[in-house]
C-alpha positions as CSV (number, residue, x, y, z in Angstrom):
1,X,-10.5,16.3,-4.9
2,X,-8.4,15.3,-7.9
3,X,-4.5,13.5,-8.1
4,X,-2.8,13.2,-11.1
5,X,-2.0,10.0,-12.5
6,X,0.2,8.1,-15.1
7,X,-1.5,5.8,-17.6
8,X,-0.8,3.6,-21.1
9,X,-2.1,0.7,-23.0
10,X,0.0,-2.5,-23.0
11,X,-1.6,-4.6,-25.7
12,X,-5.1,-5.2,-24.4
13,X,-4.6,-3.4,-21.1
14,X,-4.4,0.0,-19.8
15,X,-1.9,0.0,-16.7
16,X,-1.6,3.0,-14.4
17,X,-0.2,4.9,-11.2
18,X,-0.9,7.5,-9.1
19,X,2.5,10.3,-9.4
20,X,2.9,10.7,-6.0
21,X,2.9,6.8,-5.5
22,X,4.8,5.4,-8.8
23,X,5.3,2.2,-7.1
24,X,1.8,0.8,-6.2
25,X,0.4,0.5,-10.0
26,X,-3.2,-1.1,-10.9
27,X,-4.8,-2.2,-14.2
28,X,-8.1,-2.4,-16.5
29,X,-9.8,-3.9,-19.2
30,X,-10.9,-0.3,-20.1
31,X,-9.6,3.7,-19.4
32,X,-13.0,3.5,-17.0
33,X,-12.0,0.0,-15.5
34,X,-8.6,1.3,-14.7
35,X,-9.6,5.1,-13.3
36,X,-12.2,2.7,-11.1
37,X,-9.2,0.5,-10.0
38,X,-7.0,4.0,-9.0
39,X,-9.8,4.7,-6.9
40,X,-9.7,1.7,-4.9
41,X,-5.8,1.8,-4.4
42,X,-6.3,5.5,-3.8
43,X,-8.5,4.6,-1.2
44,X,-5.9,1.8,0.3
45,X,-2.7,4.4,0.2
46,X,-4.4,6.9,1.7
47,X,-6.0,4.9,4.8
48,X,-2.2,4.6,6.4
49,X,-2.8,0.3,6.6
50,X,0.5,0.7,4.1
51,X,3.7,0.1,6.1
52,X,6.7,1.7,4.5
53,X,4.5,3.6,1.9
54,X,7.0,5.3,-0.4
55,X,5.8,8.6,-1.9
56,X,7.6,11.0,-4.6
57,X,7.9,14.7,-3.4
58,X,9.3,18.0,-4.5
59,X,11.9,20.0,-2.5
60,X,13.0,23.9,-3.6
61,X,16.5,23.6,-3.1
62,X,17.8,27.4,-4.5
């Protein structure tokens, strides 16, 4: 399974999200540290222990 995220480097840190969740966001020393990091959080948002999880969606509206 694969989810599409958003990532950049802040000074010495890359920072990241998951597009379907932009507002649960993680960090990492390294690219590696921070697609480890998504993982865990993927894990967390997807397990439904989140109350009020907001996600991002597309609607077809014409």
């Amino acid at each position: 399974m694969r989810e599409k995220y958003v990532y950049w480097k802040d000074e010495d840190m890359w920072l990241g999200y998951f597009e379907e969740y932009p507002d649960y966001r993680t960090q990492g020393e390294t690219i590696e540290d921070l697609e480890d990091h998504l993982k865990d959080i993927y894990k967390e948002l997807t397990s439904g222990s989140i109350p009020t999880l907001r996600r991002v969606a597309e609607l077809e509206v014409a």
